[in-house]
py3Dmol code that shows the C-alpha trace and the ligand (Angstrom):
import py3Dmol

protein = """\
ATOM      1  CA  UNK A   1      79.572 123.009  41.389  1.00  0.00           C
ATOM      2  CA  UNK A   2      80.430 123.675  45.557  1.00  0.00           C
ATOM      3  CA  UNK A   3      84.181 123.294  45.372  1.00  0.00           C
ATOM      4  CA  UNK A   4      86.444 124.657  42.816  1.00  0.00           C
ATOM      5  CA  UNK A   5      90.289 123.799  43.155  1.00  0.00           C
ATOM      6  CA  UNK A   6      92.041 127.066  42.603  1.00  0.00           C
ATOM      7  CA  UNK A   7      95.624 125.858  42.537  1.00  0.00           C
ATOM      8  CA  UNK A   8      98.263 125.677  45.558  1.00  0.00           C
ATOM      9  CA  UNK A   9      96.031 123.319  47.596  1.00  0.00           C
ATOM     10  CA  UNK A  10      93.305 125.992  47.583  1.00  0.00           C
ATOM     11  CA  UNK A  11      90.012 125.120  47.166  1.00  0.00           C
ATOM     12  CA  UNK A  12      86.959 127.525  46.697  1.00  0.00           C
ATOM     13  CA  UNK A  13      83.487 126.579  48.405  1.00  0.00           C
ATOM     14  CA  UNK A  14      80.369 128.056  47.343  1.00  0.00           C
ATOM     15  CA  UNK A  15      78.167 128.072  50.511  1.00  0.00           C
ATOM     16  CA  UNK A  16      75.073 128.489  48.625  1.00  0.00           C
ATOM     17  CA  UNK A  17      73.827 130.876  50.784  1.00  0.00           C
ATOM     18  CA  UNK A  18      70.520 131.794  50.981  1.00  0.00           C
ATOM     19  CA  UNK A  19      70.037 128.782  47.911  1.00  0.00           C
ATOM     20  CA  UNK A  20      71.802 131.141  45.585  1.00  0.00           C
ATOM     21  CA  UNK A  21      74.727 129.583  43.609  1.00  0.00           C
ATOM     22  CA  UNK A  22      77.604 132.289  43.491  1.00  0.00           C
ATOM     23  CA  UNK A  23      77.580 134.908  46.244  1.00  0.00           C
ATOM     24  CA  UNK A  24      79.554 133.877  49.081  1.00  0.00           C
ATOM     25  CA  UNK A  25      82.841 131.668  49.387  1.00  0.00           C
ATOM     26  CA  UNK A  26      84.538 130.332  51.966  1.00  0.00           C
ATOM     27  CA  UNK A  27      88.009 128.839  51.026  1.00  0.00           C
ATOM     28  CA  UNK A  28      89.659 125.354  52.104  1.00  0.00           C
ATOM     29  CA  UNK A  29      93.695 125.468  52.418  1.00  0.00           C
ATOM     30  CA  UNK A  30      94.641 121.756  52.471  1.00  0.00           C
ATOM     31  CA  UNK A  31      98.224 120.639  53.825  1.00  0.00           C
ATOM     32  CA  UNK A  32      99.187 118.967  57.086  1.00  0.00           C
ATOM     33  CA  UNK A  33      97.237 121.612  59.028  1.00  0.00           C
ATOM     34  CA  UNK A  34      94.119 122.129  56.866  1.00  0.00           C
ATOM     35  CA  UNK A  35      92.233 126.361  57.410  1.00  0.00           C
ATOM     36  CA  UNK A  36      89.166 126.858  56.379  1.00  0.00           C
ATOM     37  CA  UNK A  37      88.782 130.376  55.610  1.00  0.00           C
ATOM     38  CA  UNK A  38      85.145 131.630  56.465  1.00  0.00           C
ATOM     39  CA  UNK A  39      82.169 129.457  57.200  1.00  0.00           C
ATOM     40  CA  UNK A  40      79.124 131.167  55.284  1.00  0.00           C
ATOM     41  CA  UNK A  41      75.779 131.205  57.777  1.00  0.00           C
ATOM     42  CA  UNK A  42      74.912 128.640  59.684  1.00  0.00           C
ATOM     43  CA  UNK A  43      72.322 127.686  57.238  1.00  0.00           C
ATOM     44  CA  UNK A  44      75.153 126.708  54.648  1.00  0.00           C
ATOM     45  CA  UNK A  45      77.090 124.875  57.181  1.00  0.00           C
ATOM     46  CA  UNK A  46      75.658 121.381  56.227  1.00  0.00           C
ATOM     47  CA  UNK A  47      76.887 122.410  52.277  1.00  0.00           C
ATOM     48  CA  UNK A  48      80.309 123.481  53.835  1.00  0.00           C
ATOM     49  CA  UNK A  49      81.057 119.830  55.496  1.00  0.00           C
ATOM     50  CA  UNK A  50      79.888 118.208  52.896  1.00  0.00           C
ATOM     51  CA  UNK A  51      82.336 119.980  50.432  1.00  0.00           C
ATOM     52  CA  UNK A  52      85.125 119.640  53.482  1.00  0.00           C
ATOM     53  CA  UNK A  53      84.366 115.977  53.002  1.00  0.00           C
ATOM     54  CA  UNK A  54      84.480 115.843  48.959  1.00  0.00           C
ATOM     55  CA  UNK A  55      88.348 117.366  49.520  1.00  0.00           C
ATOM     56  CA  UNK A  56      89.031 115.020  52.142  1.00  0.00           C
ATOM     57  CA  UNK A  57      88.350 116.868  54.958  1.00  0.00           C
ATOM     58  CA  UNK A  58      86.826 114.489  57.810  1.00  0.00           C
ATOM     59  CA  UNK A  59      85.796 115.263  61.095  1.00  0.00           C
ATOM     60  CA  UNK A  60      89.375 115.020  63.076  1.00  0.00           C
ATOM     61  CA  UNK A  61      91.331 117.019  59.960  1.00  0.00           C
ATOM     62  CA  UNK A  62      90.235 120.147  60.134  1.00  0.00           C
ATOM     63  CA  UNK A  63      92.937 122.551  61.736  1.00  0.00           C
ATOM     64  CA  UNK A  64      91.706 126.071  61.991  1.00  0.00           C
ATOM     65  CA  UNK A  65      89.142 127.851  60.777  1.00  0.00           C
ATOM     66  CA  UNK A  66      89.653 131.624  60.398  1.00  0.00           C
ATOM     67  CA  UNK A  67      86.727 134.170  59.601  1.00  0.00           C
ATOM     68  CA  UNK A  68      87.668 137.849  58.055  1.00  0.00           C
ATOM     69  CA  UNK A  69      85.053 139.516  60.440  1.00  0.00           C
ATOM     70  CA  UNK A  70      82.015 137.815  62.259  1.00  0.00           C
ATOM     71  CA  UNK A  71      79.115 139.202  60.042  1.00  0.00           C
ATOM     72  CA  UNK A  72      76.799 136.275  59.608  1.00  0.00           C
ATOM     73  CA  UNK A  73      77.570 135.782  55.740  1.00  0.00           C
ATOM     74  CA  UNK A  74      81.202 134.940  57.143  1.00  0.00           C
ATOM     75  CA  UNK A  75      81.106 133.196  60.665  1.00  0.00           C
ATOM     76  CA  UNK A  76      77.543 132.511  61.428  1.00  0.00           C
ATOM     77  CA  UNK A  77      78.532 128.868  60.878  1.00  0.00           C
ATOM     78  CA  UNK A  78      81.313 129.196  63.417  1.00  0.00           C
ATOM     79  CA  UNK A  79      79.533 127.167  66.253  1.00  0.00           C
ATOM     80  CA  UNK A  80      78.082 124.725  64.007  1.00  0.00           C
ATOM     81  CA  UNK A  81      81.888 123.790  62.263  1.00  0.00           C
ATOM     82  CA  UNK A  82      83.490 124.057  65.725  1.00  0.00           C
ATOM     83  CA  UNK A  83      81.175 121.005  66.952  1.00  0.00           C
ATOM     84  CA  UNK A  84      81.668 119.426  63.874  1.00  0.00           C
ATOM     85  CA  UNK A  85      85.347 119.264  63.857  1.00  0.00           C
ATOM     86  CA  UNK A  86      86.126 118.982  67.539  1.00  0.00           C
ATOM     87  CA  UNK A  87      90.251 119.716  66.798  1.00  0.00           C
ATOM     88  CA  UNK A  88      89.823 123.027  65.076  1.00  0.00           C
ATOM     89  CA  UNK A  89      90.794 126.308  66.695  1.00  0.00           C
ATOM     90  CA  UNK A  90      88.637 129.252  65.693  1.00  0.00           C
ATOM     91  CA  UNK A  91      90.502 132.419  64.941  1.00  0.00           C
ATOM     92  CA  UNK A  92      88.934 136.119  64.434  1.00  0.00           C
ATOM     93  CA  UNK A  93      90.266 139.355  65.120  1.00  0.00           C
ATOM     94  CA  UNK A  94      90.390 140.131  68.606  1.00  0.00           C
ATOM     95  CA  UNK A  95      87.835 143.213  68.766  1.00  0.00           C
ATOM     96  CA  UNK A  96      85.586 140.250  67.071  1.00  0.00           C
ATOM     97  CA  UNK A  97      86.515 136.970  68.693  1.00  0.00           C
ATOM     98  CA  UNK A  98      83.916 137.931  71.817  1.00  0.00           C
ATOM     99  CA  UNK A  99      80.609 137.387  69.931  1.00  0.00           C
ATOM    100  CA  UNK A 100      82.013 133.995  68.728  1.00  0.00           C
ATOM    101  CA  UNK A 101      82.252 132.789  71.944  1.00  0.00           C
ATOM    102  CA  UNK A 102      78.673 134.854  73.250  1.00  0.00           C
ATOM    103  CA  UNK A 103      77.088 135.662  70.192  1.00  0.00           C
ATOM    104  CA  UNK A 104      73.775 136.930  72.202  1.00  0.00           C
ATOM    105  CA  UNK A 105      74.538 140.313  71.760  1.00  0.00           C
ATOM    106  CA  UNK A 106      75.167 139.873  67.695  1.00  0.00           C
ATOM    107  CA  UNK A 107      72.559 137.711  67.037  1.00  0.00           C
ATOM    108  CA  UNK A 108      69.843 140.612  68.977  1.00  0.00           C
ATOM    109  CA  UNK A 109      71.449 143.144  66.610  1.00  0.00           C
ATOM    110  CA  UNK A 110      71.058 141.354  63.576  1.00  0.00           C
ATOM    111  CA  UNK A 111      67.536 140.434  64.394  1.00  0.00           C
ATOM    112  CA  UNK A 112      66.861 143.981  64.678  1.00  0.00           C
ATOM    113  CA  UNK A 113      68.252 144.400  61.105  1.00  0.00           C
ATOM    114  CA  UNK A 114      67.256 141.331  59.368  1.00  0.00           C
ATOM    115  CA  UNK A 115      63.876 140.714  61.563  1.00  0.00           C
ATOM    116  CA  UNK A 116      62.027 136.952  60.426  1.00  0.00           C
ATOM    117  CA  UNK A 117      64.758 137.286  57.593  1.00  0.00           C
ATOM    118  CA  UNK A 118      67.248 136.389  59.834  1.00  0.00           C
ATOM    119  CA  UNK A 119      66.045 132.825  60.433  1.00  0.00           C
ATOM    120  CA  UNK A 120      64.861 131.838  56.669  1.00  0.00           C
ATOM    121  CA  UNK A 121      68.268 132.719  55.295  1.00  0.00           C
ATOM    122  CA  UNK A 122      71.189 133.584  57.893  1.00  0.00           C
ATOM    123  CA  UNK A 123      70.119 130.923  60.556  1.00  0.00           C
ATOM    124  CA  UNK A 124      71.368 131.485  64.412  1.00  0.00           C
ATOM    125  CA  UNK A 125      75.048 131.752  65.204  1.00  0.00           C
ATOM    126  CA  UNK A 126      76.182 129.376  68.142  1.00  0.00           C
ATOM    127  CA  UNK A 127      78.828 130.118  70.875  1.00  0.00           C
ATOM    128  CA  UNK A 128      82.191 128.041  70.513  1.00  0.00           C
ATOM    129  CA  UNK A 129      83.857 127.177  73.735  1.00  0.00           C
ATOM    130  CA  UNK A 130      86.482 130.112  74.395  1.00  0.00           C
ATOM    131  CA  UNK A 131      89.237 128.100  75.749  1.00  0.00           C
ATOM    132  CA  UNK A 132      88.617 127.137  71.215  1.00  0.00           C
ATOM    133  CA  UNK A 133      88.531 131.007  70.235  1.00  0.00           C
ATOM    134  CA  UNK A 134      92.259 132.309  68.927  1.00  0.00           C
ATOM    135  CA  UNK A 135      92.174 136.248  69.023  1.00  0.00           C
ATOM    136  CA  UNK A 136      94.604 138.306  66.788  1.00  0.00           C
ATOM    137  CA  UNK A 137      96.302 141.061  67.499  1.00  0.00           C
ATOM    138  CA  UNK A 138      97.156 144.100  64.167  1.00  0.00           C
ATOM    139  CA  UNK A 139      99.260 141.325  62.781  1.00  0.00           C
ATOM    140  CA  UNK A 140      99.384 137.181  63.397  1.00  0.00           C
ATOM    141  CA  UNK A 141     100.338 134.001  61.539  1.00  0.00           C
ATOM    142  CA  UNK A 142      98.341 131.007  61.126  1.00  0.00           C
ATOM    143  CA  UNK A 143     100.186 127.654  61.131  1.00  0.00           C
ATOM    144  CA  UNK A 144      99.546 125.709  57.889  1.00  0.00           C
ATOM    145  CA  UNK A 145     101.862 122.974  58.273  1.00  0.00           C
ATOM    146  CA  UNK A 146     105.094 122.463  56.341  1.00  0.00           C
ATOM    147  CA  UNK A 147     106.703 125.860  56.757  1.00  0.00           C
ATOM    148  CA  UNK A 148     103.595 127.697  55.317  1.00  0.00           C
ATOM    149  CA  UNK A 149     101.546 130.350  56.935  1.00  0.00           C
ATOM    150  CA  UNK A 150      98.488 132.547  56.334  1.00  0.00           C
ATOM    151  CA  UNK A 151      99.744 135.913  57.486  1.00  0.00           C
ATOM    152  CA  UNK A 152      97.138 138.247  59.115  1.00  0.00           C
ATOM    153  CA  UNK A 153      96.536 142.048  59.305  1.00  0.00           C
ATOM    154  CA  UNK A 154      94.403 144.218  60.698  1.00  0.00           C
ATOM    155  CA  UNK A 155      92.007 145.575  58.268  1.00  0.00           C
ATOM    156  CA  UNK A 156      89.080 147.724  59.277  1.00  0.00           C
ATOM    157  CA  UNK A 157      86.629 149.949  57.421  1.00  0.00           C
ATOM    158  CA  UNK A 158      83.933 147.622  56.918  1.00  0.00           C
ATOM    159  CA  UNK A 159      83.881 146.058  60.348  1.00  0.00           C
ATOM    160  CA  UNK A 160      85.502 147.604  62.797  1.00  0.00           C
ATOM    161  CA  UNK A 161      87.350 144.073  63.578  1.00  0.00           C
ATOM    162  CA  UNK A 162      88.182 142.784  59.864  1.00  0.00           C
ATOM    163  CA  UNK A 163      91.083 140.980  58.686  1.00  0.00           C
ATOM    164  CA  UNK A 164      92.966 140.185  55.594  1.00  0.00           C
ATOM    165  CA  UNK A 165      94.889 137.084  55.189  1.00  0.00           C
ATOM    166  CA  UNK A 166      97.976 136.403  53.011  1.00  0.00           C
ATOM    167  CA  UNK A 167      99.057 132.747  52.068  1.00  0.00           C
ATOM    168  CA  UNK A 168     102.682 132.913  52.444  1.00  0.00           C
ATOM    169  CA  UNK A 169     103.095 129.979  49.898  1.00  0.00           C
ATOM    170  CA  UNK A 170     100.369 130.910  47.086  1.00  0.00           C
ATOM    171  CA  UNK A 171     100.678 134.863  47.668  1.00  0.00           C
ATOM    172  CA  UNK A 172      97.102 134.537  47.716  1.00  0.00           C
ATOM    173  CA  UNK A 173      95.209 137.697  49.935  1.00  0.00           C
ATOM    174  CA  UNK A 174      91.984 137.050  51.474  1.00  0.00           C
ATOM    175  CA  UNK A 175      90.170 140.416  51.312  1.00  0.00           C
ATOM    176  CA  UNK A 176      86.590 139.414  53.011  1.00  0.00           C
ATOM    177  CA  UNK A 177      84.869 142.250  52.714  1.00  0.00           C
ATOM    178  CA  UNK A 178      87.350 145.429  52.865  1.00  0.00           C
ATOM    179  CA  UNK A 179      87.519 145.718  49.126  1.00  0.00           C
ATOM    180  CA  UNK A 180      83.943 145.316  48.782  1.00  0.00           C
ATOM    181  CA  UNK A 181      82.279 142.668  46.203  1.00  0.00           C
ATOM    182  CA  UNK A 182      82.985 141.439  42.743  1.00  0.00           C
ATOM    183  CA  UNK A 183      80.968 140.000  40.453  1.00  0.00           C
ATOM    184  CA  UNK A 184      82.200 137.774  38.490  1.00  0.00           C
ATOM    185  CA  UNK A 185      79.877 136.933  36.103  1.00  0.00           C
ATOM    186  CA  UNK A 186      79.916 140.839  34.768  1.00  0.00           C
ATOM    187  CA  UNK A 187      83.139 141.582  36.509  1.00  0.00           C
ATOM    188  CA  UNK A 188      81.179 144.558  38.721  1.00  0.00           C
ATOM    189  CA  UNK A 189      82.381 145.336  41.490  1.00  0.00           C
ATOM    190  CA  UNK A 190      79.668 147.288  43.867  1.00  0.00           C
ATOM    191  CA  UNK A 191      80.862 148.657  47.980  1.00  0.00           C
ATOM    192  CA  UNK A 192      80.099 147.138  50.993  1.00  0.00           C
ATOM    193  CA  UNK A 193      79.297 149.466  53.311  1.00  0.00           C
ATOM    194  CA  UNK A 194      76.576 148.670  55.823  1.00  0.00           C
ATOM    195  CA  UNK A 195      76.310 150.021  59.104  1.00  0.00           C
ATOM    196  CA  UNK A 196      77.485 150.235  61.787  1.00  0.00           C
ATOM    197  CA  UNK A 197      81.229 150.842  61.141  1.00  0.00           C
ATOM    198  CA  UNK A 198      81.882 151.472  57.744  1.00  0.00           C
ATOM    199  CA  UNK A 199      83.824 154.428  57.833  1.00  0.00           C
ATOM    200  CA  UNK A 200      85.696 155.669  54.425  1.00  0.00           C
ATOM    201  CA  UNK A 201      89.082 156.995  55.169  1.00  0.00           C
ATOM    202  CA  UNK A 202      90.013 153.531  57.257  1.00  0.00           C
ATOM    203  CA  UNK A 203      88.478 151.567  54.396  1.00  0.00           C
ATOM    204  CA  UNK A 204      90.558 153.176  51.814  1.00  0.00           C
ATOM    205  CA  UNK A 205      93.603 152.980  54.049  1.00  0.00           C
ATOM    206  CA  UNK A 206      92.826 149.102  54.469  1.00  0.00           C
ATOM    207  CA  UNK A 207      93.346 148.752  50.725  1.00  0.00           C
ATOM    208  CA  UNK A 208      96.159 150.269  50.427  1.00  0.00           C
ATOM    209  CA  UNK A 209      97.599 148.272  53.193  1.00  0.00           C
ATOM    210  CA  UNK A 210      96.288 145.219  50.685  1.00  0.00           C
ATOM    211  CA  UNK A 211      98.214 147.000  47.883  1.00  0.00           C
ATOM    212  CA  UNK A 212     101.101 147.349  49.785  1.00  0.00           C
ATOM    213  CA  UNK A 213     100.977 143.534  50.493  1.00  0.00           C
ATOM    214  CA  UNK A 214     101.409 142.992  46.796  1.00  0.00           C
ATOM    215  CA  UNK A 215      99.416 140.089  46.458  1.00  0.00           C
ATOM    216  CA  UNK A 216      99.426 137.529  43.591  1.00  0.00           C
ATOM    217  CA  UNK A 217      95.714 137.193  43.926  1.00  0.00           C
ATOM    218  CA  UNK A 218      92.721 138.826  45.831  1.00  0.00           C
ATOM    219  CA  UNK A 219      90.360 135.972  47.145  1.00  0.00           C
ATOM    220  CA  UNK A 220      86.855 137.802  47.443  1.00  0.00           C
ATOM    221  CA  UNK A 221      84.541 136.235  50.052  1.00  0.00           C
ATOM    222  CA  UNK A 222      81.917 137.700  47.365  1.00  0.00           C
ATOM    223  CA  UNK A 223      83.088 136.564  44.889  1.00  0.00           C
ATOM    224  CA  UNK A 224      85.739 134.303  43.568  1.00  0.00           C
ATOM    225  CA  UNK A 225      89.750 134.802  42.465  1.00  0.00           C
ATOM    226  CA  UNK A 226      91.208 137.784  40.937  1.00  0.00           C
ATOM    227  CA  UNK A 227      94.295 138.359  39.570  1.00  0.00           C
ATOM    228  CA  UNK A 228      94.417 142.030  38.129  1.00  0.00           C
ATOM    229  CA  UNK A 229      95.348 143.266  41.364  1.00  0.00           C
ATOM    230  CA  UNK A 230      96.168 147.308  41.142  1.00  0.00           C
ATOM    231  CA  UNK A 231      92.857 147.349  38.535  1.00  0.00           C
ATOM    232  CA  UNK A 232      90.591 145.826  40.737  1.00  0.00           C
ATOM    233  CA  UNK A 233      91.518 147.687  44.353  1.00  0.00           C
ATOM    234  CA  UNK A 234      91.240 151.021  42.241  1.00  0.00           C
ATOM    235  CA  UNK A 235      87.822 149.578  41.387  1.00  0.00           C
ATOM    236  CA  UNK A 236      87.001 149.723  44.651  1.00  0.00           C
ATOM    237  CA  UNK A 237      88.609 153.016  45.812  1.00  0.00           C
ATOM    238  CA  UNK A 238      86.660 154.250  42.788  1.00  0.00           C
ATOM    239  CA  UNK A 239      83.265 152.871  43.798  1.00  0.00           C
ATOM    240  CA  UNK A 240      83.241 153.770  47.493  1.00  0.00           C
ATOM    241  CA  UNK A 241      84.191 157.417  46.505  1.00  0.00           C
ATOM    242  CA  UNK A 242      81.167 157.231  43.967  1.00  0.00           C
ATOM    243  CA  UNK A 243      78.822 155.752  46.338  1.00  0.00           C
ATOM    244  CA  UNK A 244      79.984 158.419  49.280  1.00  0.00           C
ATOM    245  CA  UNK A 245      79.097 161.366  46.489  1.00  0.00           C
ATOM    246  CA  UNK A 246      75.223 159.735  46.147  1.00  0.00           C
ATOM    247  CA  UNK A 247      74.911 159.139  49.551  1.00  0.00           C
ATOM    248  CA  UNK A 248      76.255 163.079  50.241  1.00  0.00           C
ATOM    249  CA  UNK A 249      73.878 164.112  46.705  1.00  0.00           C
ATOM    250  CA  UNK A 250      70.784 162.395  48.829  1.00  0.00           C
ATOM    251  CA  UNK A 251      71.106 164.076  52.118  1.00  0.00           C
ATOM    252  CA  UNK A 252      71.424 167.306  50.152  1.00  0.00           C
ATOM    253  CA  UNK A 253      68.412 167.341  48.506  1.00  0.00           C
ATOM    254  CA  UNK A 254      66.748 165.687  52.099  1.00  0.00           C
ATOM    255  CA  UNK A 255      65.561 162.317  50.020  1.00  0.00           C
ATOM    256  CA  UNK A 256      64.249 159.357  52.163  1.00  0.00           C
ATOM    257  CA  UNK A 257      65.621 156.114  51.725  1.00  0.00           C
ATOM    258  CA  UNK A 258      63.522 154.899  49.435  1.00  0.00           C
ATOM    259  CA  UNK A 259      63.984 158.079  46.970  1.00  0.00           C
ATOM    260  CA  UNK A 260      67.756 157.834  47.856  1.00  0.00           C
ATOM    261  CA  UNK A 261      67.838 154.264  46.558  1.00  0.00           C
ATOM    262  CA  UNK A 262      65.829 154.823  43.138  1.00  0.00           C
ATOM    263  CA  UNK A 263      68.056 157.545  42.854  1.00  0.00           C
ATOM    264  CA  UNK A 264      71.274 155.880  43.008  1.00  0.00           C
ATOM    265  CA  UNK A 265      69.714 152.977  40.988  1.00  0.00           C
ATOM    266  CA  UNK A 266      69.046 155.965  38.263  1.00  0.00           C
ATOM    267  CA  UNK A 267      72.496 157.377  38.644  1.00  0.00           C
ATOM    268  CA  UNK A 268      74.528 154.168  38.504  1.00  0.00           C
ATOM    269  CA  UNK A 269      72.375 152.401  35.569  1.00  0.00           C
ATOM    270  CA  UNK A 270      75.190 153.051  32.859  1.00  0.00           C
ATOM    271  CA  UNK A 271      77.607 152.103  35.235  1.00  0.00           C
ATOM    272  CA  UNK A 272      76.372 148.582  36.282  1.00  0.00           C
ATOM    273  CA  UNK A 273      74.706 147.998  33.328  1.00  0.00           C
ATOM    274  CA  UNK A 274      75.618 144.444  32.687  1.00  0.00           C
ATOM    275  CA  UNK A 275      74.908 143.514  35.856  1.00  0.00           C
ATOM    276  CA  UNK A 276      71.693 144.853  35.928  1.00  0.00           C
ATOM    277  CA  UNK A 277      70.522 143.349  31.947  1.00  0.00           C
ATOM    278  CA  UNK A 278      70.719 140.340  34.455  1.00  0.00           C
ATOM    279  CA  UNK A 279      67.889 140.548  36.513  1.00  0.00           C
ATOM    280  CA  UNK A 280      68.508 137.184  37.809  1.00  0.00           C
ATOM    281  CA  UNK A 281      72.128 138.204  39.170  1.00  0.00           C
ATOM    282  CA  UNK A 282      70.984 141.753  39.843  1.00  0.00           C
ATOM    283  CA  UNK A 283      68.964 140.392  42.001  1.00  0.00           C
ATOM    284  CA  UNK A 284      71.115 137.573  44.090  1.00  0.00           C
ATOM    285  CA  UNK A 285      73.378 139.962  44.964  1.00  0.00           C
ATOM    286  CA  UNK A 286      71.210 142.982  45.839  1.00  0.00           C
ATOM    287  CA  UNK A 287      69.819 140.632  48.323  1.00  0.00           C
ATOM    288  CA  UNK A 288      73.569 140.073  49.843  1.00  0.00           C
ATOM    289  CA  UNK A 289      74.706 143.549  49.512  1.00  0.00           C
ATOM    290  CA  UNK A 290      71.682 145.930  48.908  1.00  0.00           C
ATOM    291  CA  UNK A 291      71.837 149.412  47.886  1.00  0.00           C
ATOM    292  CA  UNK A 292      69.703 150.236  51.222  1.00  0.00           C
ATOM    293  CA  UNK A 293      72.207 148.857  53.477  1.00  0.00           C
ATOM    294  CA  UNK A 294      75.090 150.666  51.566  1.00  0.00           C
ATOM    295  CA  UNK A 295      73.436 153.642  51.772  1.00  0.00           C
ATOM    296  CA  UNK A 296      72.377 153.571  55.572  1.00  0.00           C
ATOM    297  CA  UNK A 297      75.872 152.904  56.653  1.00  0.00           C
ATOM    298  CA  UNK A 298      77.581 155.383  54.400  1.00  0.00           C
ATOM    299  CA  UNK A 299      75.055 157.633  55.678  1.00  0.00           C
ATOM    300  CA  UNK A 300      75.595 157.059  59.485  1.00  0.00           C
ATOM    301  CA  UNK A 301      79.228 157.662  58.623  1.00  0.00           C
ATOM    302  CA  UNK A 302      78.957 160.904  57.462  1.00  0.00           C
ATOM    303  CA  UNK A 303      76.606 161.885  60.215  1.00  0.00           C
ATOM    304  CA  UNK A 304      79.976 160.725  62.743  1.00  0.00           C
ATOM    305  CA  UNK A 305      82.727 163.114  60.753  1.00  0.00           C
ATOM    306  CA  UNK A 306      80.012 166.312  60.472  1.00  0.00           C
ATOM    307  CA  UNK A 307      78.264 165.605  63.659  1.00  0.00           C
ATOM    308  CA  UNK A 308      74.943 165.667  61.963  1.00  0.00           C
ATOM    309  CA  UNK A 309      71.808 163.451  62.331  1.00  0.00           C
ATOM    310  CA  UNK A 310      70.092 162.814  59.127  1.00  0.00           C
ATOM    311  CA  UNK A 311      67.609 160.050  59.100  1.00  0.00           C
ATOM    312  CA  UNK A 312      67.019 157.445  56.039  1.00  0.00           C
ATOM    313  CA  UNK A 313      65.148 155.671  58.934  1.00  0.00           C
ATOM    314  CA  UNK A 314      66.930 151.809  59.610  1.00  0.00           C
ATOM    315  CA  UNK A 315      65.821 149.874  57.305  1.00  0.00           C
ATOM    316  CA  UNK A 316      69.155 148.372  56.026  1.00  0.00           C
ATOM    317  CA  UNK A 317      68.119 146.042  53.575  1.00  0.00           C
TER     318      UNK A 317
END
"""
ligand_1 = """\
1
ZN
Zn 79.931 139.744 53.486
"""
view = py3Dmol.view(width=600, height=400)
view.addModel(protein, "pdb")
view.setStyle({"model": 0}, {"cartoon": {"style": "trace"}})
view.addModel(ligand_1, "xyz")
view.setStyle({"model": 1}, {"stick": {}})
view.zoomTo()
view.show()
């Protein structure tokens, strides 16, 4: 099923990235002013209007659209939506909103990451006009129509330019990527830390600042609703902390990446356990957020706070 109503006029999408059922949302706000919270890649943007369209959403309806950070899993559809619905603004944090309006320079870096991967499942993200492009300041509000507003605030730690939203009507917090990913299936939740900004202590402040928000719900981008709120963001305090200790127990004993990884696979067995007696699931989301990536940009953090140069090499996934 692509779109699940959630309650409150919210209604989740599954982009279907990469084919896989399950991995990355974006999130439909209906009302006068209709948001569509991320776009998935450009290869999901096709799915994405067509579940617009199954909620009513036609070509002249759609308001805003508003991406947590402009990693492709979350705004490489940008261009492609933005032509599609000619009266929506685009909105992104303002140390983002640049590549969405010249995304040459993000598109060569993520080529360098994601080589011929980057066209079979991400697909190319195209500019949107800037007079189009809405940038955001530490804190904004998003019109909604009818006296409701999405709320924004300044959330880095995964990407230097994230964002969490709050719906001022639902209480619903869009967390992106900041608190990492949850599975639902196994209710896992796993980091998201790739390079190049993930950086721990502004991660951990960002969920606080979440915390602090006292949300009704967290809206993961990866994936779905959750409701246990204090439970969940201690989940994720808990698992970056982990994951920094592996990455810290790697460079100690000088492992290379792909030691580092089987190691951490070893170590965290127990832990994930569920998730991995699924191959099938262990494996969907290992391709979104893979252990390689989490370790390379843990590791390139560490080498910024003890100005040290450790390589695991680049491959980051
Ligand atoms: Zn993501």
């Amino acid at each position: 099923m692509t779109v699940t109503a959630l309650g409150d006029e919210v209604f989740q999408i599954d982009t279907e990235q990469s084919g896989y059922a399950g991995i990355t949302a974006g999130y439909l706000i209906r009302g006068s002013k209709p948001c569509l919270v991320e776009t998935g890649t450009a290869s999901s943007s096709e799915t994405v209007i067509s579940a617009l369209k199954e909620v009513g959403i036609e070509k002249d309806d759609l308001a805003t659209i508003v991406v947590t950070h402009v990693h492709l899993d979350h705004a490489g559809g940008a261009g492609h939506l933005t032509s599609h619905f000619p009266k929506a603004k685009l909105i992104a944090h303002e140390k983002g909103a640049r590549h969405l309006i010249d995304p040459s320079r993000l598109m060569a870096s993520a080529r360098r990451v994601f080589g011929s991967l980057l066209d079979d499942v991400m697909g190319e993200l195209l500019p949107t006009a800037a007079e189009r492009v809405v940038s955001l300041g530490d804190v904004g509000k998003i019109d909604l129509g009818n006296g409701r507003s999405l709320d924004t605030y300044y959330a880095p730690g995964h990407a230097s330019h994230h964002i969490g939203l709050v719906d001022s009507s639902s209480g619903d917090l869009y967390v992106g990527d900041a608190a990492g990913v949850y599975i639902q299936e196994t209710k896992t939740q796993r980091p998201a830390t790739p390079p190049p900004d993930f950086n721990l202590e502004i991660t951990l402040n960002s969920i606080e600042l979440f915390r602090s928000l006292a949300p009704k719900r967290l809206l993961f981008s990866h994936y779905g609703p959750v409701s246990d709120i204090d439970e969940t963001l201690d989940g994720s305090i808990e698992e970056l902390r982990l994951w920094v200790e592996l990455v810290q127990t790697a460079r100690s004993e000088k492992l290379d990446l792909d030691h580092a990884i089987t190691m951490i696979k070893d170590k965290t067995h127990e832990r994930y356990a569920r998730l991995f007696n699924d191959p099938a699931l262990s494996h969907r989301f290992e391709e979104l957020n893979s252990t390689g990536a989490n370790i390379v940009g843990i590791n390139r953090w560490l080498d910024k706070v003890e100005n040290s140069d450790y390589s695991f090499g680049d491959a980051a996934h």
